[in-house]
C-alpha positions as CSV (number, residue, x, y, z in Angstrom):
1,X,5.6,7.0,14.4
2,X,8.5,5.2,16.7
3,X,11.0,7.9,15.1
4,X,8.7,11.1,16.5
5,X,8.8,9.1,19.8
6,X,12.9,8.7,19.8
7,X,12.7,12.5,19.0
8,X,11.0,13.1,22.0
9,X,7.9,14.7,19.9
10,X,4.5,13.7,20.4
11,X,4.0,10.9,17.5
12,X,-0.2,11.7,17.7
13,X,0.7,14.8,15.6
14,X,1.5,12.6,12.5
15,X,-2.3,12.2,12.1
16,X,-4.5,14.5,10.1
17,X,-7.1,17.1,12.0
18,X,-9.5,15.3,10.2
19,X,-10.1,11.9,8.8
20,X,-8.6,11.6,5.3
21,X,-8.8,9.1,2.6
22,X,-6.3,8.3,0.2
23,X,-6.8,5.7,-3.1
24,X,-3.2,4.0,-4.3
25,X,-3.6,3.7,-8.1
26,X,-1.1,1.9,-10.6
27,X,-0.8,-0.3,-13.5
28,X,-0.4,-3.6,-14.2
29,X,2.0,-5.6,-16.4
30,X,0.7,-8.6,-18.3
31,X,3.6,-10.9,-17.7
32,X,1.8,-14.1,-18.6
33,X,-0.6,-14.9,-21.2
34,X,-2.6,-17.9,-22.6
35,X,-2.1,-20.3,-20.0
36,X,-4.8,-21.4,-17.5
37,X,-2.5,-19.2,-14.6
38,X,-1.7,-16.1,-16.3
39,X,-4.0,-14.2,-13.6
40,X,-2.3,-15.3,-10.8
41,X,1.4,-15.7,-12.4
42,X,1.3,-12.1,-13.3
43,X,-0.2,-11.5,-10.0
44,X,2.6,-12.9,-8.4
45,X,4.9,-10.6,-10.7
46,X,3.5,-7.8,-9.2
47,X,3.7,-8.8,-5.9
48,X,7.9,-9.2,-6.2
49,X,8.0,-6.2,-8.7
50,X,5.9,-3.9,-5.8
51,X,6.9,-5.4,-2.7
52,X,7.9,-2.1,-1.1
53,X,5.5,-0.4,-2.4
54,X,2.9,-3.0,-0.7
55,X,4.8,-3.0,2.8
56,X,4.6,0.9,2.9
57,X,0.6,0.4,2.2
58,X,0.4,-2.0,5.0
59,X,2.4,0.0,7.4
60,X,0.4,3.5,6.7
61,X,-2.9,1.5,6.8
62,X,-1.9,0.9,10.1
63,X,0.2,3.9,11.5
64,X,-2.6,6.6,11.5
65,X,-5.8,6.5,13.3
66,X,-7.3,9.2,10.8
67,X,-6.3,8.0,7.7
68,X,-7.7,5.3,5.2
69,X,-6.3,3.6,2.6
70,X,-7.8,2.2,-0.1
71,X,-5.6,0.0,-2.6
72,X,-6.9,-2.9,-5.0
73,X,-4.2,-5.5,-6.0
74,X,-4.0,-7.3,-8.8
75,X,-6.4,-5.5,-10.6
76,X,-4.5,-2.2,-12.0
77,X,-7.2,-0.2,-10.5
């Protein structure tokens, strides 16, 4: 919203007339199997494989004040 303020522009028109909800869905890949940590190893693959995805979650949970995102790591949901 910073760059529709450096324009000059108004950056409260980024958000929807009405409150919206979006739901991020992806896969998972099973990186590690049959050991006592494959949950959280492969969880942990994801993490580094998705890292910009996640910051660009994080950031648009928190740039709009009419929008909500719903996302469920680690669970290929």
């Amino acid at each position: 919203m910073s760059y529709m303020k450096n324009l000059g522009n108004d950056p409260n028109k980024i958000n929807a007339l009405v409150p919206v909800g979006f739901v991020v869905d992806h896969s998972v890949q099973v990186n590690v199997t049959r050991s006592k940590n494959s949950v959280l190893a492969t969880m942990e693959f994801e993490f580094q494989r998705n890292k910009e995805r996640f910051s660009l979650i994080k950031w648009g949970s928190s740039a709009s004040k009419t929008c909500l995102l719903n996302y469920r790591r680690g669970c290929g949901c």
